[in-house]
PyMOL Python script that loads the backbone (N, CA, C, O; Angstrom):
from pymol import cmd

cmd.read_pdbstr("""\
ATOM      1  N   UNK A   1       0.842  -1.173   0.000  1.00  0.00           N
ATOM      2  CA  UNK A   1       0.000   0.000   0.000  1.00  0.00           C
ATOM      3  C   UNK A   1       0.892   1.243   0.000  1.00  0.00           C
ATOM      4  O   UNK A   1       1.835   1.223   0.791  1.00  0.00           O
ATOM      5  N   UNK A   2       0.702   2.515  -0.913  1.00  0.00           N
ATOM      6  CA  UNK A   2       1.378   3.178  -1.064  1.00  0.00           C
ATOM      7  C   UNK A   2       0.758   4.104   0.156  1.00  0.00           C
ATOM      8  O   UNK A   2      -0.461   4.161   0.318  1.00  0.00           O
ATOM      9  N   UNK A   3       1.679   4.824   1.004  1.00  0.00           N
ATOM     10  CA  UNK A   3       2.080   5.675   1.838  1.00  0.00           C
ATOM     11  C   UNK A   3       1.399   7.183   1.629  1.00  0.00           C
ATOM     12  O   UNK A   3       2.039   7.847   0.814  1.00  0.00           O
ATOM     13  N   UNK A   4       0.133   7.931   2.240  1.00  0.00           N
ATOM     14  CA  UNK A   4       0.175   8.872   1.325  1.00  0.00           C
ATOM     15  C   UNK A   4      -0.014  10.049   2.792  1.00  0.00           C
ATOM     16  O   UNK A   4      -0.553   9.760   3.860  1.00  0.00           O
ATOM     17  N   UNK A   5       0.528  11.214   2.465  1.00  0.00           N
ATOM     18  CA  UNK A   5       1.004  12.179   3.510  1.00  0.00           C
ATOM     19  C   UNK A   5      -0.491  12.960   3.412  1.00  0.00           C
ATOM     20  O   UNK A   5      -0.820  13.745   2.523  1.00  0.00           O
ATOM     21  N   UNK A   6      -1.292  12.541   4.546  1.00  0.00           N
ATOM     22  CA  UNK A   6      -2.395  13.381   4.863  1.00  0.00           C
ATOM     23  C   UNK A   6      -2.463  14.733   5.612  1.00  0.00           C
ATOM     24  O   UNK A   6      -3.499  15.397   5.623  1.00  0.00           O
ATOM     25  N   UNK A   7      -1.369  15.107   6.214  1.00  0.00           N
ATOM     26  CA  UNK A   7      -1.296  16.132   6.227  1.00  0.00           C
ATOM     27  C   UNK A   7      -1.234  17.008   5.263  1.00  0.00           C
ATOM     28  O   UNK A   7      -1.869  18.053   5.407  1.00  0.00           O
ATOM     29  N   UNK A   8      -0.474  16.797   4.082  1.00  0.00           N
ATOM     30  CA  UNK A   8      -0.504  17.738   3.174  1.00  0.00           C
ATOM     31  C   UNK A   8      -1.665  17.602   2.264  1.00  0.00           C
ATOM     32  O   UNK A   8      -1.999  18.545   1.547  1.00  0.00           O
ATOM     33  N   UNK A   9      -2.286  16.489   2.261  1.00  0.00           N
ATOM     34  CA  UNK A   9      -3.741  16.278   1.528  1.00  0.00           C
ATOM     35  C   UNK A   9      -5.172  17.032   2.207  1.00  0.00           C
ATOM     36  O   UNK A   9      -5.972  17.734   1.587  1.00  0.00           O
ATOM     37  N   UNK A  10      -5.229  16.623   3.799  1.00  0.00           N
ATOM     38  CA  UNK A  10      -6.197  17.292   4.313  1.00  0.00           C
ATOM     39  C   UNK A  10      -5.874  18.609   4.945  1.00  0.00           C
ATOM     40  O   UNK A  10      -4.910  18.476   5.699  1.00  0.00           O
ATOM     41  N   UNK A  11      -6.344  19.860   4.907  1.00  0.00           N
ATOM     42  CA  UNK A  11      -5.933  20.664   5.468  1.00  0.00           C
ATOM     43  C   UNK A  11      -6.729  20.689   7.022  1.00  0.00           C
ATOM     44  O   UNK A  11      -7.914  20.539   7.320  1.00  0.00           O
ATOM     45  N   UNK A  12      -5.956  20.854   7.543  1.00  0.00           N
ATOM     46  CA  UNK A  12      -6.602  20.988   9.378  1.00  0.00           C
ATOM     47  C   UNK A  12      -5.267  21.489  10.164  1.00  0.00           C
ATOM     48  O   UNK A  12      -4.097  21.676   9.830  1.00  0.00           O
ATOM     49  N   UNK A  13      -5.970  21.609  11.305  1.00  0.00           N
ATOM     50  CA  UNK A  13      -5.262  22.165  12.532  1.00  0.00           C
ATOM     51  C   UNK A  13      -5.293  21.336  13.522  1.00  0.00           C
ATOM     52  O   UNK A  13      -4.913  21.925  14.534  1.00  0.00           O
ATOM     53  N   UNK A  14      -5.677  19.781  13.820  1.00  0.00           N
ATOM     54  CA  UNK A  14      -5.831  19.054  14.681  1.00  0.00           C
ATOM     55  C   UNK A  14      -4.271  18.203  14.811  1.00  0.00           C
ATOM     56  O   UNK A  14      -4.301  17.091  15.337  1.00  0.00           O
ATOM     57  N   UNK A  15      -2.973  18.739  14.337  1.00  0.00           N
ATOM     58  CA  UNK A  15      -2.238  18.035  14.508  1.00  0.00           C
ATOM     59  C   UNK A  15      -1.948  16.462  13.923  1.00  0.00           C
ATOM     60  O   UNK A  15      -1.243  15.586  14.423  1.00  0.00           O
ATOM     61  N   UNK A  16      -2.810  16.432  12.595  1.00  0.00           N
ATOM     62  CA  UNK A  16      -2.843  15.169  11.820  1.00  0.00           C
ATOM     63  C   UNK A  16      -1.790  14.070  12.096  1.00  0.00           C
ATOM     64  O   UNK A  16      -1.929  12.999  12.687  1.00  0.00           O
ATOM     65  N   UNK A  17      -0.769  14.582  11.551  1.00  0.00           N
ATOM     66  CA  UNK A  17       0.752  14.096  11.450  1.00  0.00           C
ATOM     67  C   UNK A  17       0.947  13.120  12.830  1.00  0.00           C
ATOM     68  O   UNK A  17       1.213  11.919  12.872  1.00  0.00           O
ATOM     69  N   UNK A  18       0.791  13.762  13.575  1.00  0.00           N
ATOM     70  CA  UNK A  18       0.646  12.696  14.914  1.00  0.00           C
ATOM     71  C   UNK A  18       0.014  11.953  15.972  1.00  0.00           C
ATOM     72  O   UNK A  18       0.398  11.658  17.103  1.00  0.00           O
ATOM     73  N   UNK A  19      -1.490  11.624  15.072  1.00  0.00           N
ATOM     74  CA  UNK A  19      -2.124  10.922  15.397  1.00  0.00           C
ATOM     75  C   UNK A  19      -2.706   9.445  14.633  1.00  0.00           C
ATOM     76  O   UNK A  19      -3.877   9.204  14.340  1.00  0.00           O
ATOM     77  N   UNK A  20      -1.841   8.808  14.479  1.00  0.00           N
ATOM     78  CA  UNK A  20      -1.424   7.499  14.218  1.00  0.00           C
ATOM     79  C   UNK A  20      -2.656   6.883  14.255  1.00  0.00           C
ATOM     80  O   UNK A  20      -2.749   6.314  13.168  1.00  0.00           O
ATOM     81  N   UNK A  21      -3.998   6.609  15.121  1.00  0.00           N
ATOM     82  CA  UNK A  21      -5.023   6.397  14.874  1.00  0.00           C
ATOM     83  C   UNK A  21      -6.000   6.814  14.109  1.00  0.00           C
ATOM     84  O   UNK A  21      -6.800   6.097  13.507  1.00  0.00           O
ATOM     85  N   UNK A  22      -5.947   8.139  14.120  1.00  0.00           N
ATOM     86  CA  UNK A  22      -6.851   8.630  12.378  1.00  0.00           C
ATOM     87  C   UNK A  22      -5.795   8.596  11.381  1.00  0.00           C
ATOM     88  O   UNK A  22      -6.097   9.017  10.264  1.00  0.00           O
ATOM     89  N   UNK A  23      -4.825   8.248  11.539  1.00  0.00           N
ATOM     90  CA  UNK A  23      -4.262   8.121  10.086  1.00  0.00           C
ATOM     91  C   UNK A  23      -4.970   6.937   9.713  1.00  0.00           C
ATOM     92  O   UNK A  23      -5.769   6.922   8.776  1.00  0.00           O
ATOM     93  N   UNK A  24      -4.568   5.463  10.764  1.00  0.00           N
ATOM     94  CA  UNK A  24      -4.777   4.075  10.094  1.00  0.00           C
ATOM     95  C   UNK A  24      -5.531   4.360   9.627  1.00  0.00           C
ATOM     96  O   UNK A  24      -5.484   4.523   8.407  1.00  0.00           O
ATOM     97  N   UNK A  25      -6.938   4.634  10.539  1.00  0.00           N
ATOM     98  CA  UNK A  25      -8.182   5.018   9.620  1.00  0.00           C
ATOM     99  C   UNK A  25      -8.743   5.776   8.803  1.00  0.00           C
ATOM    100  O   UNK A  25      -9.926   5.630   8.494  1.00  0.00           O
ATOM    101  N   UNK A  26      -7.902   6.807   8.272  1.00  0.00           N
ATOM    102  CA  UNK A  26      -8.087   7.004   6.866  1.00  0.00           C
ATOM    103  C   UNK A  26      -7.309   6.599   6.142  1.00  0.00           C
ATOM    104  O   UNK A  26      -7.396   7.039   4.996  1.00  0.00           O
ATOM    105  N   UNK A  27      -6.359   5.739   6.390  1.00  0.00           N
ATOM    106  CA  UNK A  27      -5.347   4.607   5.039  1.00  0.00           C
ATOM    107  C   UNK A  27      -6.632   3.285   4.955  1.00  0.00           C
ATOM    108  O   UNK A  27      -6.495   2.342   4.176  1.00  0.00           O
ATOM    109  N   UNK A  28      -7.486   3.378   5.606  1.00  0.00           N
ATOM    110  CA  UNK A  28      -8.457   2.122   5.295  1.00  0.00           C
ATOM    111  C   UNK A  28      -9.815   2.923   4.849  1.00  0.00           C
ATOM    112  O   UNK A  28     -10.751   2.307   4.340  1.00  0.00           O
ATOM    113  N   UNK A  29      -9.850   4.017   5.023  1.00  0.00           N
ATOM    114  CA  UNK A  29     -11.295   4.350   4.641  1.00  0.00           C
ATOM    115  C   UNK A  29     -10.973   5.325   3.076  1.00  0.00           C
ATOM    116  O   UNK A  29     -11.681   5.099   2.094  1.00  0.00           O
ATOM    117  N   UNK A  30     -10.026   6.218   3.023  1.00  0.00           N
ATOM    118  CA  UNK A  30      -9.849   7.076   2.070  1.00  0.00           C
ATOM    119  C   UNK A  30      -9.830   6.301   0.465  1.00  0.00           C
ATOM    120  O   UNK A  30     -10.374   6.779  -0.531  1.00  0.00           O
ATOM    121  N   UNK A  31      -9.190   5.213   0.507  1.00  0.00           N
ATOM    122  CA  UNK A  31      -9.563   4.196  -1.002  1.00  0.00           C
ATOM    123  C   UNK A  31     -10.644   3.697  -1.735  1.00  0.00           C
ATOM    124  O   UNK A  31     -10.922   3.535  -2.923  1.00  0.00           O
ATOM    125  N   UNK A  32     -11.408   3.418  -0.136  1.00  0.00           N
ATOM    126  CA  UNK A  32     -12.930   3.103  -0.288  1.00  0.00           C
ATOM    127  C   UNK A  32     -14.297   4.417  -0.862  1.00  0.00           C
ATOM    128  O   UNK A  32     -15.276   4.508  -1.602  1.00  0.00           O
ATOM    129  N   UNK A  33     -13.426   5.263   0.156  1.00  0.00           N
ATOM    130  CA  UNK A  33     -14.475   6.759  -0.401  1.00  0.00           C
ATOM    131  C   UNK A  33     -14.376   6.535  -1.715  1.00  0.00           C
ATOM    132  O   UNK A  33     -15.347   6.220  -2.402  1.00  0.00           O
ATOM    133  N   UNK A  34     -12.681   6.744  -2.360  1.00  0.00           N
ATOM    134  CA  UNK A  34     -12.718   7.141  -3.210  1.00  0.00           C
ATOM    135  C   UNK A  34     -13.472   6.586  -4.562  1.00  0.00           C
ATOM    136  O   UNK A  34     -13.912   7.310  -5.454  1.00  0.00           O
ATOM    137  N   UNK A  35     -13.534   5.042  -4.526  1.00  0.00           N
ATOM    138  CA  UNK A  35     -14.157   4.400  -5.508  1.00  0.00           C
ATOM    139  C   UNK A  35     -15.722   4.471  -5.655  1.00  0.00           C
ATOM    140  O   UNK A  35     -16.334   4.490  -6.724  1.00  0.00           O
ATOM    141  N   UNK A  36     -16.375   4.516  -4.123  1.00  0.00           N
ATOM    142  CA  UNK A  36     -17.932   5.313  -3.772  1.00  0.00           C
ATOM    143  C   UNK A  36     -17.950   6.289  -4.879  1.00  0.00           C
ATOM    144  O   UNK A  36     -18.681   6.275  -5.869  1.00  0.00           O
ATOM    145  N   UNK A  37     -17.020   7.150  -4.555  1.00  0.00           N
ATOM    146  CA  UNK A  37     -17.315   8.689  -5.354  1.00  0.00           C
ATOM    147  C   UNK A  37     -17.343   8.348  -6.601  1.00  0.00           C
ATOM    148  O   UNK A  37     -18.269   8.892  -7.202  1.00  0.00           O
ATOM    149  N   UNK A  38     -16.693   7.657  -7.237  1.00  0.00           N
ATOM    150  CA  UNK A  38     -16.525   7.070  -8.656  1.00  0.00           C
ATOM    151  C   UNK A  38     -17.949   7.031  -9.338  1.00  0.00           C
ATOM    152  O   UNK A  38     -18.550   7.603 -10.248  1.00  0.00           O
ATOM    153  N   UNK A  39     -18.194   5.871  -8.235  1.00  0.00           N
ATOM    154  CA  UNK A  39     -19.588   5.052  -8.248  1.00  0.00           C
ATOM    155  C   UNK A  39     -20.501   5.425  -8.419  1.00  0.00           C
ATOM    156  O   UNK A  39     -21.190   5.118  -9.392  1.00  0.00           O
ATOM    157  N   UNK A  40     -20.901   6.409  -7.316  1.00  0.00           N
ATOM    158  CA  UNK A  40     -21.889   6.893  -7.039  1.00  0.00           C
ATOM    159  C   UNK A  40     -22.231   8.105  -6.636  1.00  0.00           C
ATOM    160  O   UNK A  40     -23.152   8.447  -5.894  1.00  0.00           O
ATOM    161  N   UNK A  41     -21.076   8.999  -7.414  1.00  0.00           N
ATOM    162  CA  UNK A  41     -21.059  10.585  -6.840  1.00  0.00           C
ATOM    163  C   UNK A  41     -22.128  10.968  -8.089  1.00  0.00           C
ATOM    164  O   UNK A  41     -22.727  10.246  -8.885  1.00  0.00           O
ATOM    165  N   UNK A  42     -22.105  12.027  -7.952  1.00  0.00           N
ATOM    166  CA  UNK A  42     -23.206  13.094  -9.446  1.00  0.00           C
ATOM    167  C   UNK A  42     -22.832  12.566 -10.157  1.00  0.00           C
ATOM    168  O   UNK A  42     -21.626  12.417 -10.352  1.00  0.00           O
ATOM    169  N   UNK A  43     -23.759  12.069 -10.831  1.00  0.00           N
ATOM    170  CA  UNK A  43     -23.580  11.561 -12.768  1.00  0.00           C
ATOM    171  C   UNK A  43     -22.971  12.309 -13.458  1.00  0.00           C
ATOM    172  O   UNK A  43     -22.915  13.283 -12.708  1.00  0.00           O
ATOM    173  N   UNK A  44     -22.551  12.543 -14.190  1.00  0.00           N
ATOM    174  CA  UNK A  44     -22.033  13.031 -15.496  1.00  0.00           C
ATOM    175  C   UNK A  44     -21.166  14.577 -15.173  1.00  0.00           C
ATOM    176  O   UNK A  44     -20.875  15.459 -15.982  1.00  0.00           O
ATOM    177  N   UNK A  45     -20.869  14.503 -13.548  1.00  0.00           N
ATOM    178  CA  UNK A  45     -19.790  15.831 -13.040  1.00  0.00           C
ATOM    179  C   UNK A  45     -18.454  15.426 -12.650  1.00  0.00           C
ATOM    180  O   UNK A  45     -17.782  16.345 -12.183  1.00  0.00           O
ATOM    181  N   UNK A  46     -17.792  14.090 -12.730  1.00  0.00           N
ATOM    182  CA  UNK A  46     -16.805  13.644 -12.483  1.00  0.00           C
ATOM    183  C   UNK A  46     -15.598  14.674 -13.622  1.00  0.00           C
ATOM    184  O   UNK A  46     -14.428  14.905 -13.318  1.00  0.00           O
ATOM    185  N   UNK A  47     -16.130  15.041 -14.626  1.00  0.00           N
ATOM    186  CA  UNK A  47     -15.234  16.255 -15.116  1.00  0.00           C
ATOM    187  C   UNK A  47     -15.255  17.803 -15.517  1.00  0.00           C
ATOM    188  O   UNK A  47     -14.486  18.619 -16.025  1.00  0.00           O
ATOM    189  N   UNK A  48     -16.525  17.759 -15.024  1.00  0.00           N
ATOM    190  CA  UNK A  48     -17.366  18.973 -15.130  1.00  0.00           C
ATOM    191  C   UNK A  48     -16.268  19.720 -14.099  1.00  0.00           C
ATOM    192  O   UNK A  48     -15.618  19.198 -13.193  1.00  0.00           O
ATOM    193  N   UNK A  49     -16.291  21.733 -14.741  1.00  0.00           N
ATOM    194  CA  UNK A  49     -15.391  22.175 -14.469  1.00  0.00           C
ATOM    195  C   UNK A  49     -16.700  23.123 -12.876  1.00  0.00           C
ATOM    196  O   UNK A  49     -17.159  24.260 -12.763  1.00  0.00           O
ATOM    197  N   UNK A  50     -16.794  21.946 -12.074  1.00  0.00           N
ATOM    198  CA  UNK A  50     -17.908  22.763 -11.314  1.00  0.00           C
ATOM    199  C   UNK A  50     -16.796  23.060  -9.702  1.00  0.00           C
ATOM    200  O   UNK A  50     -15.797  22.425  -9.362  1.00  0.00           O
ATOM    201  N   UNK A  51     -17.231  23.827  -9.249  1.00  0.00           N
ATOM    202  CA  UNK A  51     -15.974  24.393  -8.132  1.00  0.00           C
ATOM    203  C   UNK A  51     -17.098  24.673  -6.756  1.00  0.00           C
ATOM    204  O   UNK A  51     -18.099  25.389  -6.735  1.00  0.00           O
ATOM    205  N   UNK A  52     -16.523  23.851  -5.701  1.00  0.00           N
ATOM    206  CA  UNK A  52     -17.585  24.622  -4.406  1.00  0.00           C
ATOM    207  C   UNK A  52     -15.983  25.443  -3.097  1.00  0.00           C
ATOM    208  O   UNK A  52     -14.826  25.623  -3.475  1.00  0.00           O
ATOM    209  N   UNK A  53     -16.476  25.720  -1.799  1.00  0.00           N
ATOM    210  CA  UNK A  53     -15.388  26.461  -1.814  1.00  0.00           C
ATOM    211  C   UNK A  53     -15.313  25.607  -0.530  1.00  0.00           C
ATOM    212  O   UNK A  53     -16.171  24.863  -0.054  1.00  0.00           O
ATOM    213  N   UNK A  54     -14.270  25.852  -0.158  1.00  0.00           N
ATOM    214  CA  UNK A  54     -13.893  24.921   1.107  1.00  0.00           C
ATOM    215  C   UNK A  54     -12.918  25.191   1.958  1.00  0.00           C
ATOM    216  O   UNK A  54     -12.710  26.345   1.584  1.00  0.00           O
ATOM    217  N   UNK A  55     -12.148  25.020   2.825  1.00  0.00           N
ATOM    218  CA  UNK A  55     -10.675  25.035   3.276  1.00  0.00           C
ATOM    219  C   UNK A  55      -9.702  24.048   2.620  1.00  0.00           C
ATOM    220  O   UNK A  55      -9.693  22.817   2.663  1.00  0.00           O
ATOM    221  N   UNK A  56      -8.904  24.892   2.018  1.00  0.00           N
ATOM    222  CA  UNK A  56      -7.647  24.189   1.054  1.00  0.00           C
ATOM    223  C   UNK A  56      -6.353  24.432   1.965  1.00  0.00           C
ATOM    224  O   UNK A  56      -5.294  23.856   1.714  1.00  0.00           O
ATOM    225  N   UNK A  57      -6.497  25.303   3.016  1.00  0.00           N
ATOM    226  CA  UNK A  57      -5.122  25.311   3.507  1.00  0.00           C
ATOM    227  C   UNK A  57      -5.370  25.561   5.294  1.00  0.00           C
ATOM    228  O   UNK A  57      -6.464  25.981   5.669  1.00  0.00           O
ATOM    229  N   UNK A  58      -4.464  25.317   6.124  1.00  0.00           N
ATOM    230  CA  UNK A  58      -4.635  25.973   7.121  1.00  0.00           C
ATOM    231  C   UNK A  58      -3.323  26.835   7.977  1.00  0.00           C
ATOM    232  O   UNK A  58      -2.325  26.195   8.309  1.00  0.00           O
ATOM    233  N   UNK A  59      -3.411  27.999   8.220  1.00  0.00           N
ATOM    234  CA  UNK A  59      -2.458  28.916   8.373  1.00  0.00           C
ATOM    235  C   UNK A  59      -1.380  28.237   9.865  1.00  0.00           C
ATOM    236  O   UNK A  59      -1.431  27.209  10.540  1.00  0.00           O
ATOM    237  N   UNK A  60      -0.534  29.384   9.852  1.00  0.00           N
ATOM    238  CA  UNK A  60       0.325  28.702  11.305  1.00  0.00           C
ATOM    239  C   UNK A  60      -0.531  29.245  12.125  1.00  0.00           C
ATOM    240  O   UNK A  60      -0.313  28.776  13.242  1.00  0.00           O
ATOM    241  N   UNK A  61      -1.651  30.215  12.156  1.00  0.00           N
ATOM    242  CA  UNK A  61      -2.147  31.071  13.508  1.00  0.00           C
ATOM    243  C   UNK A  61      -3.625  29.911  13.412  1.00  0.00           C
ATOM    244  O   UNK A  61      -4.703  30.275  13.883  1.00  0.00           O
ATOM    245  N   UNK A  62      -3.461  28.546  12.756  1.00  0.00           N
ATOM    246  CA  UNK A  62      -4.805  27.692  12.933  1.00  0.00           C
ATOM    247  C   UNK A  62      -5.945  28.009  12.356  1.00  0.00           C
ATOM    248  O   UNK A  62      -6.965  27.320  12.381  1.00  0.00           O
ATOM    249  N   UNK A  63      -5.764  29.378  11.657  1.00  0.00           N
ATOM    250  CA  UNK A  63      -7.367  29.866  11.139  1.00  0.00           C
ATOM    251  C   UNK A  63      -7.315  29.029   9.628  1.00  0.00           C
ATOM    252  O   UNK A  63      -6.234  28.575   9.251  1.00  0.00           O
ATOM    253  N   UNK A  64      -8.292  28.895   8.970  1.00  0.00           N
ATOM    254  CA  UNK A  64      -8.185  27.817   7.852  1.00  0.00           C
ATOM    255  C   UNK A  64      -8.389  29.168   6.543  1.00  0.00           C
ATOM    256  O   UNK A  64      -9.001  30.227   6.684  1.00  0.00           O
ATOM    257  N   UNK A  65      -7.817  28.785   5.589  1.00  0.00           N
ATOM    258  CA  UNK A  65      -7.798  29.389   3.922  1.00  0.00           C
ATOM    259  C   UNK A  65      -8.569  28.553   2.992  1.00  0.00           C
ATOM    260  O   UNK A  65      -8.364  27.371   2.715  1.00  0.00           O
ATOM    261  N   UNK A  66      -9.535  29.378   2.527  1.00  0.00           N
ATOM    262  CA  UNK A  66     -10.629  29.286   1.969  1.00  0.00           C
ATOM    263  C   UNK A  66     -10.235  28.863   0.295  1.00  0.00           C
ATOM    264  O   UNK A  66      -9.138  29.397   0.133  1.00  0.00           O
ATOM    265  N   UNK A  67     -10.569  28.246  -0.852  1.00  0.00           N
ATOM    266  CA  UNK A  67     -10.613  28.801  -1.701  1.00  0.00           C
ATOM    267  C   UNK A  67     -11.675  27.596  -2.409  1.00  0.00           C
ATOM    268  O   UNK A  67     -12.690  27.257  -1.799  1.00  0.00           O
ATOM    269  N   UNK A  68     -11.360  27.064  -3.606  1.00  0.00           N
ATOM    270  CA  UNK A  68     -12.615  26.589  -4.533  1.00  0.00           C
ATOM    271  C   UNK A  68     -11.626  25.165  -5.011  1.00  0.00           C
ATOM    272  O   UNK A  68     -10.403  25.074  -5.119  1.00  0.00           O
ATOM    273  N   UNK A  69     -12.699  24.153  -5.229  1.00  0.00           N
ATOM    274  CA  UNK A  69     -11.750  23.112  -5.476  1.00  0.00           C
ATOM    275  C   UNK A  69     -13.204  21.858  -6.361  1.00  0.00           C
ATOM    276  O   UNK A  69     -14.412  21.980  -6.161  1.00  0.00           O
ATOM    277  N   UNK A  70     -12.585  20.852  -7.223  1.00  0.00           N
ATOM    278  CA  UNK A  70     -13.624  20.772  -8.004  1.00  0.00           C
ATOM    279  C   UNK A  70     -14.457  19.617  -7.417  1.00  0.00           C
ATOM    280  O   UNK A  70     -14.266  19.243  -6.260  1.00  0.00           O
ATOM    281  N   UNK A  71     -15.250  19.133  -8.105  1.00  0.00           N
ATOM    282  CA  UNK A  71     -16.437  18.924  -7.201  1.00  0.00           C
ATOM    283  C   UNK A  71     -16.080  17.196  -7.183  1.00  0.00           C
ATOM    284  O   UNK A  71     -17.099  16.508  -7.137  1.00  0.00           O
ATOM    285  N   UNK A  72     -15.045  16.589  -7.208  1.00  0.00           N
ATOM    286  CA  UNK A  72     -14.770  14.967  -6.781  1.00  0.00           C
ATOM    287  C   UNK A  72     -13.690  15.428  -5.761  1.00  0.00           C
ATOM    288  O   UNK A  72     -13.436  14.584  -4.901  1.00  0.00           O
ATOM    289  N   UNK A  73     -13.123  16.392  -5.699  1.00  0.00           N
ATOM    290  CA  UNK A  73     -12.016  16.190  -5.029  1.00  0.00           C
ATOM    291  C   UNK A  73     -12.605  17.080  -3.341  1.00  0.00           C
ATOM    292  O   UNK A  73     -11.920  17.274  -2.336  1.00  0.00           O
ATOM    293  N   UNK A  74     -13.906  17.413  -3.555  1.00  0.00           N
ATOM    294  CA  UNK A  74     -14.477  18.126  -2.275  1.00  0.00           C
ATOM    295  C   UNK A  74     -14.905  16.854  -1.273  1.00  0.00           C
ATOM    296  O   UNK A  74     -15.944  16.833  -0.614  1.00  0.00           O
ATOM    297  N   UNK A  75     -13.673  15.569  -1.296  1.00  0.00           N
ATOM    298  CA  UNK A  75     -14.413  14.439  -0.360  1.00  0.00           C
ATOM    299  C   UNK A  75     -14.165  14.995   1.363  1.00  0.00           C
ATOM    300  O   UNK A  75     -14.597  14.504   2.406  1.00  0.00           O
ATOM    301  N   UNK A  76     -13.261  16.250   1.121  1.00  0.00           N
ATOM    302  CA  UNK A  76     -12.945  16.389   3.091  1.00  0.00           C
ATOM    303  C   UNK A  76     -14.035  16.959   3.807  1.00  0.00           C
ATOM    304  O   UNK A  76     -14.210  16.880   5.023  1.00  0.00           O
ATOM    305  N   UNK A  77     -14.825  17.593   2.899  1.00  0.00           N
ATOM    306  CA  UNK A  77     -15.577  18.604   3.692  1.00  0.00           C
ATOM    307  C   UNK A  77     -16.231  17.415   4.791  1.00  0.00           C
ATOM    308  O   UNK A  77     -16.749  18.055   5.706  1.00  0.00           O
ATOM    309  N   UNK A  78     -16.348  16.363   4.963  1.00  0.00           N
ATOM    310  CA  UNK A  78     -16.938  15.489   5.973  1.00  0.00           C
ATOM    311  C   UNK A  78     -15.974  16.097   7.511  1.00  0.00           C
ATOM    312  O   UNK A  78     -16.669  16.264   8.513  1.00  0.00           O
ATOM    313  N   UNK A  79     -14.946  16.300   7.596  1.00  0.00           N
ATOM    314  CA  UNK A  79     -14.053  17.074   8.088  1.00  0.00           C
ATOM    315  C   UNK A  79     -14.360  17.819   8.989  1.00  0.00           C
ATOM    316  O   UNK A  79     -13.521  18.573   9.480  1.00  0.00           O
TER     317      UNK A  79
END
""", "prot")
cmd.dss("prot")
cmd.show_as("cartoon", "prot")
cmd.util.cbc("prot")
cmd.orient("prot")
């Protein structure tokens, strides 16, 4: 299983990086979303240039950065 750095994937302030228990569990759940979304996200928007807005980053002072991101890759907002 390839290794994938959720800190730099999810943006948050909860100290990701060193909590070894939500990592496992999103190295077991994040593969599964992703094929769901495949599956069974909006019909015919998997390339549609559609944008909602979200937190893409989060600052050193913890406040989160806003911007727009497209509509398969909006799986964090569960977050």
């Amino acid at each position: 299983m390839t290794s994938i750095n959720y800190s730099d994937l999810i943006p948050n302030n909860v100290d990701l990086a060193e909590d070894r228990r939500l990592q496992r569990a999103l190295e077991n759940w994040h593969p599964r979303f992703k094929d769901w979304w495949s599956e069974m996200g909006p019909a015919q928007f998997q390339d549609k240039d559609v944008y909602l807005r979200t937190a893409v980053d989060v600052g050193q002072e913890g406040w989160a950065h806003f911007g727009h991101v497209q509509l398969p890759d909006y799986r964090w907002g569960i977050f």
